[in-house]
C-alpha positions, 0 to 999 in steps of 0.5 A: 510569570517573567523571573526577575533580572539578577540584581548583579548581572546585566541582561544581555540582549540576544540575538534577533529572530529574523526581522525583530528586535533584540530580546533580553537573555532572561526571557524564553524565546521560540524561533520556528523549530528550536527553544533558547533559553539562558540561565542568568537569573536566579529562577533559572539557575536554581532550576538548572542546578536542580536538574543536575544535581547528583549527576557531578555536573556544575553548568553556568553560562554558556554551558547552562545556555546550550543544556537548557535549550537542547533540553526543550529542542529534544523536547519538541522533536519527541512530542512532534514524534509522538504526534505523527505516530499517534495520527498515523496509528489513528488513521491506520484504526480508522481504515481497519474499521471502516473496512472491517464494516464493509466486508460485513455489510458485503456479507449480509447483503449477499448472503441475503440474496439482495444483490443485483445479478444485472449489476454483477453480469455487468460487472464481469463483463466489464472486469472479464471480457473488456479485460481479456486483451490486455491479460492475454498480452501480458500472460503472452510476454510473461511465457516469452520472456521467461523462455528466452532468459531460460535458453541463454541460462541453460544453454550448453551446462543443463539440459534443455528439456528442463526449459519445459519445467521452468517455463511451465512452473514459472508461469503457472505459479507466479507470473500469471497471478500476480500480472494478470492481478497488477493488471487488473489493479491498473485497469479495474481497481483504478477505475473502481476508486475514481467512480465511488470517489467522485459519487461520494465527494459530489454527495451522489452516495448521500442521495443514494442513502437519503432515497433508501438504496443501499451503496453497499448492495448496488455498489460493493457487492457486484464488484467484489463478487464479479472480482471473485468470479472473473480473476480465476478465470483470467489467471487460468486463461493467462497460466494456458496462454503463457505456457504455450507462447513459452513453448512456441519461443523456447521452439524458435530460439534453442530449437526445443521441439514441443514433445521435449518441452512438454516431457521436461513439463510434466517431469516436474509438474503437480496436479496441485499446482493449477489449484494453487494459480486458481487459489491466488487468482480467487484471492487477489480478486476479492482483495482488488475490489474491496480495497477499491471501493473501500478507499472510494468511500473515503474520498473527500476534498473535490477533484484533488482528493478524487485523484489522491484516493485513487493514487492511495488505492493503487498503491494498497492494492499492490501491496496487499497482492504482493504480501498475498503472493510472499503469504502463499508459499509458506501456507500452500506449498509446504 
C-alpha cells in the first residue's frame, strides 16, 4: 500500500537508477544490491520514530534516510548470508548421505560374495602394476632428496650416522604414504571420477540399473577393494625403495658408508613402524576409490559438469589424505 504524500512537504524526486527516471522520495526503491528509502511521509516517520523510540535518538531527514536504508541493506547481506550457509550445509548433508549409502551398499555386495573377482584382478592391475612406475620414481626422488637436505643440515655440528635414521624414519613414516597416495589421487582417483561420471551424465548408469545389473557390484566394489589390496603393497614397495635411493645419495654426497647409514637406522628404528606406513597405505586406498566413485556418481550437466566433478574429487581426496595423515600420529604413535 503506497503511503500518502505529506500534505506540507513537497516530495523530492530521487536520484535515477541507471537508465530511468527520477522517482519520488515517498516510494521504496531496490537498485541491484542496496535498499533507499526516505522518511518523509507521515507512515514512515511514524515507523521510524517507533524504532528509535527508548534508545535517546531523534532521526529526521537525512539522517532517517541513511538509518532506514542501512537497516534494509544490512537486511539483505544477512539473509543472502543465510541463504549460502543453509545451501552449502544442504549440500554438505547430501554428500554425507549419498556416501554413507554407498559404503553400505559396498558392504552388502562384498560381504555377500557378489563382487566380480575379474573385475577386481583387472582393477590391481590397473591400480597396481600400470602404476608401479610412476611410484617408484617418486619414492626414489623422495629417499634423495631427504638425503641431501639431511647432509647439508648435519654436516660438521651432528653426527652423520644419524643421516641413517632420518632418512629411514622420514620415508617410512610420511614421504612414502602420503606421495605414493597423492600419486595414486592424480593417476587412479582422477580417472575413477571421469569414467562413472561420463557413464552417469550419458545415462549408461540408468541403463545399467534398467537392465538389472547393479553399479555398485560392478562398478564400486572392485575399485574400492582393489585400492585396499594395491596401495600397501605400493606404499611398502615405495618405503624399500626410498630407503635405499637415501642411502645410495647419503653415499655419494657426505661419503656415508652403507654400514654407518644402516647403524644410524636401526638406532632409531620400531618394529611398529613398517605396521604404522602399511596402515596409512590401507587407509588412503579405501578413501581414494570410494570418494572417486562417489563424486562419479553425482555428476550431472554434460562435459562440463564431467570435468568440474572430476576437479571436485581430486581436491576431496587430497584433503581427506592429508587430514587421514595429520590423524594418524595422535591415534597410533602416542
Amino acid at each position: 500500500m503506497r503511503p500518502r504524500p505529506d500534505p506540507g512537504q513537497t516530495a523530492r524526486p530521487m536520484a535515477a537508477p541507471p537508465g530511468g527516471t527520477p522517482l519520488p522520495r515517498t516510494r521504496l526503491e531496490k537498485w541491484g544490491m542496496g535498499f533507499a528509502c526516505e522518511a518523509r511521509t507521515p507512515t514512515l516517520r511514524g515507523l521510524l520514530a517507533l524504532s528509535t523510540r527508548g534508545h535517546g535518538l531523534d532521526f529526521q531527514g537525512e539522517d532517517a534516510h541513511f538509518m532506514v536504508r542501512a537497516a534494509v541493506a544490512g537486511r539483505l547481506v544477512v539473509e543472502r548470508v543465510l541463504v549460502r550457509l543453509s545451501r552449502s550445509a544442504e549440500e554438505v548433508v547430501g554428500h554425507a548421505a549419498d556416501l554413507a549409502t554407498l559404503l553400505w551398499r559396498v558392504a552388502v555386495v562384498t560381504f555377500t560374495g557378489r563382487v566380480p573377482l575379474r573385475e577386481i584382478a583387472g582393477q590391481i592391475y590397473w591400480m597396481g602394476i600400470q602404476s608401479l612406475p610412476i611410484v617408484l620414481i617418486t619414492a626414489m626422488l623422495s629417499g634423495v632428496v631427504t638425503s641431501q637436505q639431511g647432509g647439508y643440515q648435519f654436516s660438521g655440528s651432528v653426527p652423520l650416522y644419524v643421516l641413517g635414521s632420518v632418512v629411514t624414519e622420514s620415508v617410512i613414516l610420511e614421504l612414502a604414504p602420503v606421495l605414493t597416495a597423492v600419486v595414486l589421487i592424480g593417476r587412479v582417483g582422477a580417472r575413477i571420477t571421469a569414467e562413472i561420471g561420463t557413464m552417469k551424465v550419458s545415462e549408461q548408469i540408468d541403463a545399467m540399473n534398467a537392465l538389472g545389473r547393479d553399479p555398485v557390484q560392478v562398478l564400486v566394489a572392485p575399485r574400492v577393494l582393489a585400492g585396499i589390496i594395491v596401495v600397501p603393497l605400493l606404499v611398502g614397495i615405495a618405503d624399500l625403495v626410498g630407503v635405499y635411493a637415501g642411502m645410495r645419495s647419503a653415499q655419494m654426497t657426505v661419503g656415508l658408508g652403507k654400514e654407518t647409514f644402516f647403524y644410524g637406522a636401526r638406532l632409531f628404528w620400531h618394529s611398529y613402524d613398517l605396521f604404522y606406513s602399511l596402515a596409512k597405505g590401507l587407509a588412503f586406498g579405501f578413501a581414494i576409490p570410494v570418494i572417486a566413485t562417489h563424486m562419479g556418481f553425482r555428476t550431472q550437466g554434460g562435459a562440463e559438469g564431467v570435468g568440474k566433478a572430476t576437479t571436485a574429487s581430486v581436491m576431496f581426496m587430497t584433503l581427506a589424505v592429508l587430514v587421514m595423515d595429520a590423524l594418524f600420529p595422535p591415534l597410533l604413535l602416542q
